[in-house]
C-alpha positions as CSV (number, residue, x, y, z in Angstrom):
1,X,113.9,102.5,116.5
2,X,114.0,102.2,112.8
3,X,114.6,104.6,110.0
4,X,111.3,107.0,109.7
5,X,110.5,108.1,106.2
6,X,108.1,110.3,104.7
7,X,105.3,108.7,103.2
8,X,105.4,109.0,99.3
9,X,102.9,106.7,98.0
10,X,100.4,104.0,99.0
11,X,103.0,101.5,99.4
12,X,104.6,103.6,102.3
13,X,101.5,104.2,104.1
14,X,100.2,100.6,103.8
15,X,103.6,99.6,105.7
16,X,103.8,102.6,108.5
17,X,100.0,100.9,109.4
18,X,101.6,98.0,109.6
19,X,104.4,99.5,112.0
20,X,102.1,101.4,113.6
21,X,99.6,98.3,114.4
22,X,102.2,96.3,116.9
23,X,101.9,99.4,119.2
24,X,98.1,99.0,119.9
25,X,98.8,95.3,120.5
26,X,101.1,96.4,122.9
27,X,101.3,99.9,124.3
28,X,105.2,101.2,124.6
29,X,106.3,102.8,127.6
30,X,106.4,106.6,127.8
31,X,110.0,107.7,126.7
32,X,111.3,105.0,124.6
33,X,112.6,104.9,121.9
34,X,109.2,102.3,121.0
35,X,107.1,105.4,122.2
36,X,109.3,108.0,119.7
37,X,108.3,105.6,116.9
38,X,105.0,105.2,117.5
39,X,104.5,109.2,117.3
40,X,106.3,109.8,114.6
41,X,104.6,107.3,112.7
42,X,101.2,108.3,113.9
43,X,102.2,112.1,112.8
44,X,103.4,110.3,109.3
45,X,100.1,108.6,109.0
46,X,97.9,111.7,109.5
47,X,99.4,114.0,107.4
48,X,99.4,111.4,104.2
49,X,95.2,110.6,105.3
50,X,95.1,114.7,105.2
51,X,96.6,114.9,101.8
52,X,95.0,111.5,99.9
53,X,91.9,111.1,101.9
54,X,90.4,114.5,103.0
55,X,86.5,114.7,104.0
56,X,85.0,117.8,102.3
57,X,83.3,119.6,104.7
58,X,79.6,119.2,105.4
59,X,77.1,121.5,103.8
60,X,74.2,122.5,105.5
């Protein structure tokens, strides 16, 4: 597993999709160290969309 860092800028999130993109190529198995990765960088990856690219919520 490689070194998991927070996302700080556009630059970082660009590369965790990149990361993240071999794992829906090929699924890892439940347990590994493949499947910890893919979490945490999943987790990584939504908090950064919350904060930079939030949808307002939808007026009636």
């Amino acid at each position: 597993m490689s070194a998991i860092e927070i996302l700080k800028d556009e630059g970082d999130y660009h590369a965790a999709l990149q990361k993240v993109r071999r794992f829906f190529e090929q699924e890892p198995a439940a347990g590994t160290s493949d499947a910890d990765e893919f979490d945490a960088l999943v987790q990584l990856i939504e908090v950064y969309e919350t904060k930079h690219y939030a949808i307002g919520a939808v007026s009636a």
